[in-house]
N, C-alpha and C positions, 0 to 999 in steps of 0.2 A: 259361113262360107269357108272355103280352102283357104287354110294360110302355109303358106313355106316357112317353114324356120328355121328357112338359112340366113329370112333377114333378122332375124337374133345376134346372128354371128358376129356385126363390127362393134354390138353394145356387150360382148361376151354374154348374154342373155339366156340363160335355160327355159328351157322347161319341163316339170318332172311330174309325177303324179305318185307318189309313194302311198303304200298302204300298210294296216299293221302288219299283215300275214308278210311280209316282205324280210320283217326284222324277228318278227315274234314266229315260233311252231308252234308252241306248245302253251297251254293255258298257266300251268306251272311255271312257266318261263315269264310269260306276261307277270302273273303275280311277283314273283321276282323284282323285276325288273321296278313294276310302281312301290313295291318296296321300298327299296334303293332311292328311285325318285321322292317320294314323298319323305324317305327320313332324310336323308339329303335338303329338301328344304324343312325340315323340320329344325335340323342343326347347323341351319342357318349355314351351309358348305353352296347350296346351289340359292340366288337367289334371279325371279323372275322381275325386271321392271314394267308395270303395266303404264302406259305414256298417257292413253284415254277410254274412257269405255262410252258407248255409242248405244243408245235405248235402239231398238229394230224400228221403231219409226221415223228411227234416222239413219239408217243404214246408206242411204244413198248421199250424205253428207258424212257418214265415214269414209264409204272409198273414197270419194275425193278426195280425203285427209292421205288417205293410204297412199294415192296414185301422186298427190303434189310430192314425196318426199322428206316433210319433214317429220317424221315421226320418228320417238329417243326410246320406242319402247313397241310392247307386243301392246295392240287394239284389238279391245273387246266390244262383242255387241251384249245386248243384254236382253232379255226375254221380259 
């Protein structure tokens, strides 16, 4: 259904949808760039905290997780 997302507005609330072409042109660029990323966690300068990971036959007992708030970290599902 229709939603307005002006009622976003009093919880400062976005909504975005980004995609790679947005950031990345050029395929060179992209390899670049996971470069950087990946040596970057490699020497330990970028590090990711993963808080839970979630089998796909619980996906719907992870958003729950996701949607209560208390998560300290990026939630994965897992194949």
């Amino acid at each position: 259904p229709p939603f307005s997302i002006t009622k976003l507005a009093p919880v400062s609330a976005t909504i975005t949808r980004p995609k790679l072409g947005d950031y990345i042109n050029t395929r060179e660029e992209f390899q670049w760039r996971c470069d950087d990323i990946f040596g970057w966690l490699k020497e330990e300068k970028l590090s990711v905290t993963v808080d839970r990971v979630f089998p796909m036959e619980d996906v719907a007992q992870g958003h729950i997780f996701i949607e209560s708030g208390q998560t300290k970290g990026k939630i994965l599902f897992q194949w």
